[in-house]
C-alpha atoms as one frame of an Amber mdcrd trajectory, in Angstrom:
protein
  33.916  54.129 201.119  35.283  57.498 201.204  38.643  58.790 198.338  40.825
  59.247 201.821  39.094  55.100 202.925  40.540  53.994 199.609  44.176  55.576
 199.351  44.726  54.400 202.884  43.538  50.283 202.642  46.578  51.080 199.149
  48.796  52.754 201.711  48.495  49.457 204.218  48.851  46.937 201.536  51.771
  48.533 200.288  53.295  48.537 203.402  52.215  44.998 204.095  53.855  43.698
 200.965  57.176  45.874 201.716  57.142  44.229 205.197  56.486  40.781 204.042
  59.305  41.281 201.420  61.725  42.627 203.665  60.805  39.566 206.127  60.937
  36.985 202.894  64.608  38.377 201.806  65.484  38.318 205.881  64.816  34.900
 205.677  67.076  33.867 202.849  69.777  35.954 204.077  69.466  33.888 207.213
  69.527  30.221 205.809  72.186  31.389 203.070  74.337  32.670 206.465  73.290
  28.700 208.208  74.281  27.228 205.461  77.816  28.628 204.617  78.776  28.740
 207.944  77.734  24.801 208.764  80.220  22.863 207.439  79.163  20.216 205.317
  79.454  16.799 206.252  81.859  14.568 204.041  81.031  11.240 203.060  83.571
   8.519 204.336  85.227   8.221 200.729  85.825  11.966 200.760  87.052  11.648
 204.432  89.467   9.091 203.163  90.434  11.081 200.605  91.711  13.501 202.736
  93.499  12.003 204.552  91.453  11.007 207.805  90.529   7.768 209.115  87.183
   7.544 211.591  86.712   4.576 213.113  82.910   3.288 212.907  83.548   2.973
 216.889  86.238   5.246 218.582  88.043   3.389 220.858  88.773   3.718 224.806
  91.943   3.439 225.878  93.694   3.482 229.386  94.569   6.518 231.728  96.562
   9.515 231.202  99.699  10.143 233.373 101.747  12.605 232.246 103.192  16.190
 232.913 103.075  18.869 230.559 105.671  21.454 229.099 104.478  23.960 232.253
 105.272  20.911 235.011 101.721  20.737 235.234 100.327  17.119 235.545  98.510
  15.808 232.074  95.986  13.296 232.841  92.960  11.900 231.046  90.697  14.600
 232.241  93.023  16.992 230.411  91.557  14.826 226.944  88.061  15.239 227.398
  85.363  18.174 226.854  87.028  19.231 223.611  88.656  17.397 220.411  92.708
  16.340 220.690  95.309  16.280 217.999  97.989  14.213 219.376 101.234  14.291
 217.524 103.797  11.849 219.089 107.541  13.077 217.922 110.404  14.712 219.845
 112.548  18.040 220.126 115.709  16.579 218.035 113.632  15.391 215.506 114.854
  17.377 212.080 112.328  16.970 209.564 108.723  15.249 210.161 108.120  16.536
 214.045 108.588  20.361 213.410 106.947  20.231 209.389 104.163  18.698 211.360
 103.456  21.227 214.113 104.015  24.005 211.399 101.047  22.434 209.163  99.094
  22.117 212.608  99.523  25.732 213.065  98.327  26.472 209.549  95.482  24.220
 210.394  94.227  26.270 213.669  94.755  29.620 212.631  91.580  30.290 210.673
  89.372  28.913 213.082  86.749  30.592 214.913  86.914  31.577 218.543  84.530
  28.779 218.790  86.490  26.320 217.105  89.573  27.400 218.668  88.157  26.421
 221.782  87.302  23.175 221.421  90.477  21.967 219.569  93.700  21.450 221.113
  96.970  20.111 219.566  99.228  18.258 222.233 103.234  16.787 221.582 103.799
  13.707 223.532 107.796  13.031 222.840 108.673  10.546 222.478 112.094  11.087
 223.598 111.771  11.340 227.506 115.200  10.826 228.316 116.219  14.194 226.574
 112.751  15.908 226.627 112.287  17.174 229.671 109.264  19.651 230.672 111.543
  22.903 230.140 113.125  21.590 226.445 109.578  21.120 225.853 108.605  24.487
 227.000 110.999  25.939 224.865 110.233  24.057 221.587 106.572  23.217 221.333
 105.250  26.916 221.914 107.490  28.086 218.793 105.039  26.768 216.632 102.003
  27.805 218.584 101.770  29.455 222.037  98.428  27.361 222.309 100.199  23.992
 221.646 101.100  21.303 224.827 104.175  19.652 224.756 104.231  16.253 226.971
 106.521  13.849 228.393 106.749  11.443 231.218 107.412   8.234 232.281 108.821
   6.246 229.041 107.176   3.269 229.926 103.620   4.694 230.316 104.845   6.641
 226.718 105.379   3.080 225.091 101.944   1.960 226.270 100.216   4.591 225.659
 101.565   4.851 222.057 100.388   1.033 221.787  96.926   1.834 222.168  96.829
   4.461 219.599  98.578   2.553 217.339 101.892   4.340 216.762 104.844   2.974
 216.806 108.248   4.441 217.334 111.982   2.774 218.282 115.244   4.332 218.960
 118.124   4.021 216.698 121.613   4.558 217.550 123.861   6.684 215.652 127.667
   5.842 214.857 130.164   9.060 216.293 131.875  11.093 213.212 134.092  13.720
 213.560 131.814  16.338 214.438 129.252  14.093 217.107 129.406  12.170 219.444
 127.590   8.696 219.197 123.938   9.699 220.038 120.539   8.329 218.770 117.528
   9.399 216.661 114.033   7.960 217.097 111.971   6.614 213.831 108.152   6.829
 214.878 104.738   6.993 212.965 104.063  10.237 211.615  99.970  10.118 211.530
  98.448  12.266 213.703  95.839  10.735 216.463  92.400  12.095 216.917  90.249
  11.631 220.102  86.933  13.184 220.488  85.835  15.407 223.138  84.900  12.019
 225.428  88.391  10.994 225.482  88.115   8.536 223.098  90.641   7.377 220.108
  88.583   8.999 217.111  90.569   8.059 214.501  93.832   9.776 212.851  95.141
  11.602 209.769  97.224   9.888 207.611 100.771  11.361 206.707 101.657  13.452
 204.977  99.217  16.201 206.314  97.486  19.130 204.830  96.596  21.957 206.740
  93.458  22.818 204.763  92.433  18.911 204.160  92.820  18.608 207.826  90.717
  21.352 208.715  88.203  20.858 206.388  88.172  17.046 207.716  88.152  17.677
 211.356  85.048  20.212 210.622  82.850  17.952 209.034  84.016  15.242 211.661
  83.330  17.844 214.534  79.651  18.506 212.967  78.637  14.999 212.656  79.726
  14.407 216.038  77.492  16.777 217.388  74.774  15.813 215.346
């Protein structure tokens, strides 16, 4: 074998090593990349621990007939193909309903497109008689131009709230000399979770985290599609 023979067989392995390097480190920038950006999976202590509830077996409960904060109808179609947070409050509430949409807004805003897509946050008010589609309109968008505010019929409300275990009762307050005699509504202030088949999840316990929640609903999201 000929000087020029042996310098180039060097030459090739050389270049075989570089490539098989380059395609080694490749390779562990690719399952480092996997593996930050799959969330991990919390056991259901840690779940607990943050707050959220999963139910071994999510739960089915009845149709949706509602009507959102555009006049457009909510039904139960409307809770299926992606994941739901449902908060039930109302406009006049002055402490838990609008501290809760602000932490849900904290909660959504570092998600991915992805994410974002497949995540909605809906208000169902629990306050029909004063929460109308256009007070609605004007209230539940402050907080996020994604979010759905929804009322309707306060009988279906009651029901529906049943199901997902919240509960909720109107309480009359006394006139002083700057109101008139009006009410306020006490209600649950967990917040309901049903999965992408329309099904009650489970819920987050109050009070709420934004960056518990979102580190919960990941891990909940993941193992759901796994």
């Amino acid at each position: 074998m000929s000087d020029n023979d042996v310098q180039k067989k060097q030459r090739d392995n050389v270049l075989l090593t570089i490539i098989g390097v380059l395609l080694f480190a490749f390779a562990c920038v690719g399952l480092f990349y996997n593996k930050i950006s799959t969330p991990r999976v919390l056991s259901e202590k840690e779940l607990r621990n943050n707050g959220a509830i999963v139910f071994e077996k999510p739960r089915i409960f009845g149709d949706v007939s509602l009507t959102d904060h555009n006049g457009e109808p909510f039904d139960s179609d409307r809770l299926k193909g992606k994941w739901s947070i449902l908060l039930f409050g109302f406009t006049f509430c002055p402490d838990i309903c609008p501290t809760a949409l602000a932490q849900l807004n904290s909660m959504v805003e570092p998600l991915s497109e992805e994410e974002l897509a497949d995540l909605q946050v809906v208000m169902i008010s629990v306050d029909p008689e004063r929460d109308t589609s256009e007070v609605l309109s004007q209230y539940v968008p402050y907080f996020n131009e994604s979010f759905t505010g929804v009322t309707g019929n306060p009988h279906f409300i009651r029901k529906l709230a049943a199901e997902l275990n919240v509960a909720y009762n109107k309480v009359p307050l006394e006139a002083t000399e700057h109101r008139e005699a009006t009410y306020t509504m006490d209600h649950s202030a967990h917040l309901v979770l049903v999965n992408p088949y329309g099904h009650y999840h489970g819920f987050f316990r109050h009070p709420q985290d934004p960056t518990e929640m979102r580190l919960t609903w990941r891990s909940i999201r993941e193992s759901f599609k796994g």
